[in-house]
N, C-alpha and C positions, 0 to 999 in steps of 0.2 A: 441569533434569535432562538429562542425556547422551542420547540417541539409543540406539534399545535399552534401556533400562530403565521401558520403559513414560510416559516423559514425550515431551517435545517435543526437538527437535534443539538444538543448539546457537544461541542466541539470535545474531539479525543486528546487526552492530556499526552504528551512527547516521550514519554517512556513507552505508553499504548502504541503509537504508531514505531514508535524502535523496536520492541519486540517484533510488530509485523512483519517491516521491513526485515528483520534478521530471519524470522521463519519462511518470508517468501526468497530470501537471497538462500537458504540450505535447500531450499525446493528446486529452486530453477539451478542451485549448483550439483544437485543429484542427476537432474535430467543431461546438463550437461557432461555428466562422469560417464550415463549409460549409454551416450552417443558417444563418445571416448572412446570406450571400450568396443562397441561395434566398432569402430570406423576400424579401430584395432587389429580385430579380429578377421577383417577383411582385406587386410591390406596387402596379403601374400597374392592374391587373385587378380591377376593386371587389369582386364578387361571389367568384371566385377567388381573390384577394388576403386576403380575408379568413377564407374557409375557409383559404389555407394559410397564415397569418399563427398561425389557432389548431391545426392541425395543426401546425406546426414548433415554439410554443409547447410541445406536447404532448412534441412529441421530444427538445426541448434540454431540458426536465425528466427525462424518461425518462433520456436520457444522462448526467445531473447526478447524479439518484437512484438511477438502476437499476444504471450500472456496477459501484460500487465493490460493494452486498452483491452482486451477481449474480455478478462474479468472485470472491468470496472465498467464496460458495456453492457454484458449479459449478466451480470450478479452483482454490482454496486459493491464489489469485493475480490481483493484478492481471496489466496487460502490464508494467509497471514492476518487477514485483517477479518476474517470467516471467525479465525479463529478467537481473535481477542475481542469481538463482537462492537466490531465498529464497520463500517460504509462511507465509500464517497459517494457526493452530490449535488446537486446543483446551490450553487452558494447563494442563488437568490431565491428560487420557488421550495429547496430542502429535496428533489424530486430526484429520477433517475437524470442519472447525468446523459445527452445527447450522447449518439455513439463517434461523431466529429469529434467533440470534445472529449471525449474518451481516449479516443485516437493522441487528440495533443496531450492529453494527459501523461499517457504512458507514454510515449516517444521521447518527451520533454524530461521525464522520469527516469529514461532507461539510458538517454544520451547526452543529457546538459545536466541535469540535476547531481549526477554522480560525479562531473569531470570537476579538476580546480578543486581537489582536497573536499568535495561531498558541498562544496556552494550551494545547490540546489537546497538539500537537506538543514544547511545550517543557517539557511535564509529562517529559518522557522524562529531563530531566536530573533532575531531583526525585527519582522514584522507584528504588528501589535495585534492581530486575531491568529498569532500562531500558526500560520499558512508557511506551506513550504514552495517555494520557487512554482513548480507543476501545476500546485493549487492555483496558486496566481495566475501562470497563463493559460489555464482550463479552464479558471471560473467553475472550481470546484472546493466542496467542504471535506475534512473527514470526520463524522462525529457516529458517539453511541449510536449503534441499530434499535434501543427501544430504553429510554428514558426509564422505565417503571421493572424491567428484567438487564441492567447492567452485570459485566461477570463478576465472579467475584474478585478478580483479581482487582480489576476499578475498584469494587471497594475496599478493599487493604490500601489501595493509595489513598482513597477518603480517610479512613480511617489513621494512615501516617502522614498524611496531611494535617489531619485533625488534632495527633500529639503536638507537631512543631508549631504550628499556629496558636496552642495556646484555648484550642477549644473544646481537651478532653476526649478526643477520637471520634466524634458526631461521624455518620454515618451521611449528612447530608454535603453535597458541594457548594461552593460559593458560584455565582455564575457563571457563564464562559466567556 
């Protein structure tokens, strides 16, 4: 559904959510370098070493688990998806996604979606509203955050869309 009619915005095109995905996979691969390197740094220290050895365990799960439902709870975004200015949401009202459904979101995302060669991810070509696996059993969307300020990156894909289609590089999208 269109924006304004009580559904979801305009559904994000598969290169938008692969950038995401790739800027939130260097994100969460940062944090896990900097716990790395603590766990590292501490490992000469038996009795401390070992407290922060399960302490940093603690955190590089936290950060593995807790990211993706936490931004898609509290912000209807990761930073990946912050960035390329799109949101998930509720696939029938367009709204903030329940934080339940948030939860299966990301878990479903972070642990099924990724195993079996990226299944989760490549369901997106499968299914005919471009849903990826998570979307599916979240009962969640991902589309533009505001219809009327797209980035401009979206529109350089309107626009190479618009050469190979045959309609001169228009500026406008065909539905979703």
């Amino acid at each position: 559904m269109e924006k304004g009619t009580g559904g979801p915005g305009s559904p994000a095109e598969v290169p938008v959510r692969f950038l995401a995905l790739t800027i939130d996979g260097i994100l969460v691969g940062a944090m896990w370098v900097v716990i790395s390197l603590v766990a590292s740094a501490l490992r000469g220290a038996p009795v401390l070493g070992i407290l922060a050895w399960v302490v940093l365990a603690l955190a590089g799960a936290l950060v593995s688990v807790g990211y993706l439902p936490y931004s898609y709870a509290r912000y209807q975004a990761t930073v990946g998806k912050s960035l390329m200015g799109v949101k998930v949401v509720d696939e029938i009202s367009g709204g903030r996604l329940p934080p339940d459904r948030a939860v299966i979101r990301g878990i479903v995302q972070a642990f099924i979606s990724g195993v079996f060669f990226g299944f989760g991810y490549w369901w997106i070509f499968l299914d005919p509203e471009r849903k990826t696996l998570h979307d599916r059993m979240a009962g969640s969307s991902v589309v533009y955050r505001d219809e009327a300020d797209r980035p401009p990156h979206a529109l350089m894909l309107d626009h190479l869309r618009g050469l190979f289609s045959g309609r001169g590089g228009e500026n406008g999208r065909q539905g979703g």
